[in-house]
Wavefront OBJ file of the C-alpha trace (Angstrom):
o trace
v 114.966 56.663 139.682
v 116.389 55.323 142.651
v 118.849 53.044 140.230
v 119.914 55.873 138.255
v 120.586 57.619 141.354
v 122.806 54.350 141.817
v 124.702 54.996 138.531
v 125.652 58.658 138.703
v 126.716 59.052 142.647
v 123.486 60.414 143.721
v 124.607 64.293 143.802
v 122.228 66.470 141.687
v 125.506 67.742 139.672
v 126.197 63.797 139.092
v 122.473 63.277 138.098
v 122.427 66.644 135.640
v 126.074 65.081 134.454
v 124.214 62.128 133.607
v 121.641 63.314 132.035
v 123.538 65.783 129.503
v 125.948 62.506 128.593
v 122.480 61.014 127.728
v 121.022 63.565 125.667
v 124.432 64.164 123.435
v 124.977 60.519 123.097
v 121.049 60.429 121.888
v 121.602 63.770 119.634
v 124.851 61.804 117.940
v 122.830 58.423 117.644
v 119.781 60.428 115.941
v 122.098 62.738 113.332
v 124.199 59.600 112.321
v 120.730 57.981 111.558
v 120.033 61.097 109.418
v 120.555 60.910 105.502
v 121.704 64.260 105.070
v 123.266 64.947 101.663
v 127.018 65.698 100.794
v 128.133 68.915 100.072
v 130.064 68.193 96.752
v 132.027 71.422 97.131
v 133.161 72.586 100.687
v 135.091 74.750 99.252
v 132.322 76.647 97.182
v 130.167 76.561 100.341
v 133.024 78.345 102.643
v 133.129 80.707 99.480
v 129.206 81.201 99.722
v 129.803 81.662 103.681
v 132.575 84.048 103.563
v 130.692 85.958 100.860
v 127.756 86.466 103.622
v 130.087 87.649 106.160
v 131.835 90.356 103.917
v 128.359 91.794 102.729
v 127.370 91.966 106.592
v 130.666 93.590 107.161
v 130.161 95.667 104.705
v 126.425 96.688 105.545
v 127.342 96.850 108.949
v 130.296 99.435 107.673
v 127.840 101.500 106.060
v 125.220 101.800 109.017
v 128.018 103.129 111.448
v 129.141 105.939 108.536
v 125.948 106.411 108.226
v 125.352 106.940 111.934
v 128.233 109.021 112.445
v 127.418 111.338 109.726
v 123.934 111.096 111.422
v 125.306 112.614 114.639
v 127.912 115.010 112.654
v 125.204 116.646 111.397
v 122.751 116.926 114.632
v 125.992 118.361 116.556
v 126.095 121.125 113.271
v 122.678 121.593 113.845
v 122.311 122.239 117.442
v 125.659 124.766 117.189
v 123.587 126.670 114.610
v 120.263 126.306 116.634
v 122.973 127.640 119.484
v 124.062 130.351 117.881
v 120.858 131.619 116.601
v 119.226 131.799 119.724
v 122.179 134.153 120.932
v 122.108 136.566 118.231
v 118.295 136.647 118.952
v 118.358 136.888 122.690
v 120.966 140.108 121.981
v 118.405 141.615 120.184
v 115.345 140.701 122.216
v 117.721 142.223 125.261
v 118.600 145.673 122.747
v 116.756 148.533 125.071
v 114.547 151.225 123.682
v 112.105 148.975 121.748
v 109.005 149.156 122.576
v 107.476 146.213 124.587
v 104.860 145.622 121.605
v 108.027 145.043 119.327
v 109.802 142.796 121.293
v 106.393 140.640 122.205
v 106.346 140.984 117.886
v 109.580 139.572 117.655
v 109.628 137.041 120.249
v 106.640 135.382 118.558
v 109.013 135.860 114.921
v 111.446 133.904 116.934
v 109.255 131.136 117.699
v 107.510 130.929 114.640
v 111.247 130.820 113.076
v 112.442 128.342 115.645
v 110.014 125.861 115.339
v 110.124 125.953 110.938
v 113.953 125.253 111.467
v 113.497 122.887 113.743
v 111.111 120.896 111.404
v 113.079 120.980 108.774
v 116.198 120.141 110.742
v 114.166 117.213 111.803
v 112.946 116.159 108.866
v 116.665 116.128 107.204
v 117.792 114.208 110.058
v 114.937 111.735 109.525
v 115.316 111.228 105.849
v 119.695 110.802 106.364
v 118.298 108.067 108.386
v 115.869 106.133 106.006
v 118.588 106.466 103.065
v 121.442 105.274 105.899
v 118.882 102.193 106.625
v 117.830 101.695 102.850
v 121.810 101.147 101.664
v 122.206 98.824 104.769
v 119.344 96.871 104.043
v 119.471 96.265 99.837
v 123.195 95.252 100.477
v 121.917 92.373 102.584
v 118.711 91.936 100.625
v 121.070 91.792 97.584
v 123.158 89.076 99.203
v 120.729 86.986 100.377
v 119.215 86.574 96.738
v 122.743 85.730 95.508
v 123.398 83.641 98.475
v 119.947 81.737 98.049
v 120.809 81.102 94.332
v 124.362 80.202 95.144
v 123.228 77.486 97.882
v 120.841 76.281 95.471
v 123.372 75.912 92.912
v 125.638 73.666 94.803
v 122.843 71.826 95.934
v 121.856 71.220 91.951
v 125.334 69.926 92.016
v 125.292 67.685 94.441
v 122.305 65.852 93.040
v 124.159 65.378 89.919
v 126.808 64.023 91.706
v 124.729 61.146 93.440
v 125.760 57.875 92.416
l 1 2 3 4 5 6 7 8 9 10 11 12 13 14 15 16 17 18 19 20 21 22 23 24 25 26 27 28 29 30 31 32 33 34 35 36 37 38 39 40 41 42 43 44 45 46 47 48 49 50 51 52 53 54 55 56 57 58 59 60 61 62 63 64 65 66 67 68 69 70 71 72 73 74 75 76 77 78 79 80 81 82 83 84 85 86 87 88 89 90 91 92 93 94 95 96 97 98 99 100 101 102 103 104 105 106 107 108 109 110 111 112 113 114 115 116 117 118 119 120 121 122 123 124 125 126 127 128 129 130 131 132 133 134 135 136 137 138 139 140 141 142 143 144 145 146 147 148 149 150 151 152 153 154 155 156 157 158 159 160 161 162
């Protein structure tokens, strides 16, 4: 220790220096020791590559459109859910009903409230599963392409070993 200590200036920036030259020049030695194949066509891999990054683009596209009409329709929703609750608190507040009638229709309200805002819910839920579903078979549909493509080239570059 002491003699690398010797080689790199002793400072603990020199030693980590030292040690990261080491570890790239042993990363080099060990892939230029690899037999990794040739790619026959670089060309038809960049194709395969930029392929992959226009179907992301395009499912990532689809999820914010998605999400937007998402939120588009929860703002309609809660302006409805807004507007409701006015009308109704105008005619809860209407004097001369009885108190039996408005307890009645209070309990109409909830009972109304919550349905609509089950089934608001479940719409919501079910724009999101379809929003997710296109996102995810555009990428599911890539990959399979992109998996056939890759092995394709590499069929090619077997037959192109000498």
């Amino acid at each position: 220790m002491a003699n690398e200590k010797g080689k790199t200036g002793g400072t603990p920036f020199a030693e980590a220096m030292h040690q990261a030259k080491s570890a790239a020049e042993d990363a080099a030695r060990t892939f230029s020791e690899m037999k990794l194949p040739a790619v026959p066509d670089m060309e038809a891999l960049l194709a395969v590559y930029k392929r992959n990054m226009e179907t992301l683009s395009a499912a990532n596209h689809a999820a914010v459109e998605n999400a937007q009409a998402v939120a588009r329709r929860h703002l309609e929703i809660m302006q409805q859910t807004l507007a409701e609750l006015g009308e109704a608190m105008r005619a809860l507040a209407t004097p001369g009903e009885a108190l039996q009638a408005k307890a009645a229709g209070q309990v109409e309200l909830l009972k109304h409230a919550y349905e609509h805002a089950l089934a608001n819910t479940r719409e919501l839920g079910e724009m999101i599963q379809r929003a997710n579903g296109e996102a995810l078979e555009l990428l599911n549909k890539r990959f399979v392409e992109a998996m056939d493509e890759v092995k394709a080239l590499a069929a090619k570059a077997g037959a192109h070993k000498p």
